[in-house]
N, C-alpha and C positions, 0 to 999 in steps of 0.2 A: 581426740583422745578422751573416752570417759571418765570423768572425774564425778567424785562427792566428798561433803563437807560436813563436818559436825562441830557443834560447840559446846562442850561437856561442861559445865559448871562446879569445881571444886577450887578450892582455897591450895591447893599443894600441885598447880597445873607446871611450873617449875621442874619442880620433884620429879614428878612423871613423864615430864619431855625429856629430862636428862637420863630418867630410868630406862628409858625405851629407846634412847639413840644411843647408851653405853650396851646395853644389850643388844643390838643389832648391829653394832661397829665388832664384831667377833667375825659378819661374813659378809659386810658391806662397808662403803669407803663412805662414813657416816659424817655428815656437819651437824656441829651442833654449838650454842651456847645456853645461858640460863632464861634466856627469852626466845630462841629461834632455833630450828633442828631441819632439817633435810635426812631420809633416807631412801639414797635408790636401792630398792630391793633389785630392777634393772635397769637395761638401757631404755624400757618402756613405761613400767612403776616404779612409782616414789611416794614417798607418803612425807609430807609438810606440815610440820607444829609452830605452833606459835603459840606462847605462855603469857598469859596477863595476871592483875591481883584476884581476879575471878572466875577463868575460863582457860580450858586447852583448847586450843580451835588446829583442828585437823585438817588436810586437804590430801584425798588420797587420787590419784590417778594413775591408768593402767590401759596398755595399748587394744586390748579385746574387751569389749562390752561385759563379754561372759564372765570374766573375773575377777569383778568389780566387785559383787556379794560375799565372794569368798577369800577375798582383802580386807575386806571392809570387817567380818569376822575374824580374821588372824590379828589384826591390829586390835581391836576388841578385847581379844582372850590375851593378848599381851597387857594392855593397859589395864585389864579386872586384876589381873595376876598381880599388878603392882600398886593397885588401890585397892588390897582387901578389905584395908578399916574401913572402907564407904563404899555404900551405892553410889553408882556413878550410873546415869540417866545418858547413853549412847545414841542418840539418833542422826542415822545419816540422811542427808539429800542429797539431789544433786547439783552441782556444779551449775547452773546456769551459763557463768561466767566463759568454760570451758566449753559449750554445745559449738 
């Protein structure tokens, strides 16, 4: 299953995990707390937060190679949308862990 990971460096990585799993629990069966969130978008992708005092650390995977880039962009244009006040510095890799 390919997967990538990002670790975005902001102070309010909290906020934003909880912003983006109350937004996504409208058409997904979303976990989440103030440190940890899970969203199957399906039975193939999910995208996985994890909130520290300094860092959201993402982990997205998706059953087709092919639509890894353009997850990786949705979740993206979600997270910018809800950290307007900041640049947030987005870089994914991949997964290692997952090959």
């Amino acid at each position: 299953m390919p997967a990538s990971v990002s670790s975005v460096k902001t102070e309010h990585a909290s906020r934003y995990l909880q912003q983006l799993c109350k937004h996504w629990s409208h058409r997904f069966e979303v976990e989440f707390n103030e440190t940890a969130g899970k969203v199957p978008f399906s039975p193939e992708a999910s995208l996985g937060l994890a909130a520290n005092p300094t860092n959201l650390n993402m982990t997205l995977s998706v059953e087709k190679p092919e639509d890894l880039e353009r997850m990786q962009g949705v979740v993206v244009d979600h997270l910018k949308r809800f950290a307007f006040r900041e640049e947030l510095d987005v870089i994914w890799t991949a997964d290692a862990s997952r090959v």
